[in-house]
C-alpha positions in Angstrom: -17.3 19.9 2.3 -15.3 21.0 5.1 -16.4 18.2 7.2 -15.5 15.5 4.4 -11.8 17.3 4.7 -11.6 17.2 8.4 -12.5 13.2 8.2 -10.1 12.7 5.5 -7.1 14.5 7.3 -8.2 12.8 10.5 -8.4 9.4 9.2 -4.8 9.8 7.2 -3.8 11.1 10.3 -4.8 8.0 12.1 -3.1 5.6 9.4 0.1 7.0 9.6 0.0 6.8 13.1 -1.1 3.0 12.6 1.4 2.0 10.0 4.8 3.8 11.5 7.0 1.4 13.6 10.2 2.5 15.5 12.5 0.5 13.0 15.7 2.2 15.1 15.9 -0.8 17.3 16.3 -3.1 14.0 18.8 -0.8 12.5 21.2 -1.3 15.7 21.3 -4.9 14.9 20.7 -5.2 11.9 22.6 -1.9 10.1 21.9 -2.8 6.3 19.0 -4.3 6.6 16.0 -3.2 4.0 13.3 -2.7 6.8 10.8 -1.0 4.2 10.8 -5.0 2.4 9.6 -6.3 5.5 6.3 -7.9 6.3 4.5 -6.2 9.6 5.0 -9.9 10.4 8.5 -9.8 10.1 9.1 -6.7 11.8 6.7 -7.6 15.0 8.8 -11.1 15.3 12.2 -8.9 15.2 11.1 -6.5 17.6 9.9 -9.6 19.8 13.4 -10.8 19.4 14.9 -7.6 20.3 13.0 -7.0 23.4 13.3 -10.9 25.0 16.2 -11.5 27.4 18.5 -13.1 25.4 21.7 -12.5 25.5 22.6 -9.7 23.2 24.8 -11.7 20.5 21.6 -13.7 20.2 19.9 -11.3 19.6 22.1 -10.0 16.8 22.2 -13.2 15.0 18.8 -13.8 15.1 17.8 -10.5 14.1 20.3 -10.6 10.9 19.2 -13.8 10.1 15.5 -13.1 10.0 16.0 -9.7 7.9 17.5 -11.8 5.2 
């Protein structure tokens, strides 16, 4: 029993770990945006847009326009 509870904590453990993104870089260009509606598709094509070397006005417009 105690080993079914260790896997089962360690395996939560490893999905939240999975599944939490740092949205913060989003937020600074995008401040009302609904990050939680986002696809993990969405949000890895934003944070590809937020880390390229575009200027950084085009990389607020393009970020706004994808998060709506």
């Amino acid at each position: 029993m105690k080993t079914l509870i260790a896997t089962t904590a360690l395996v939560l453990t490893a999905f939240s770990a999975s599944a939490m993104i740092d949205t913060s870089a989003i937020e600074q260009y995008a401040p009302n945006a609904d990050v939680a509606a986002l696809t993990d598709a969405e949000v890895n094509t934003i944070l590809s847009v937020i880390h390229s070397s575009d200027s950084e006005g085009e990389k607020r417009a393009l970020v706004q326009a994808l998060v709506k």
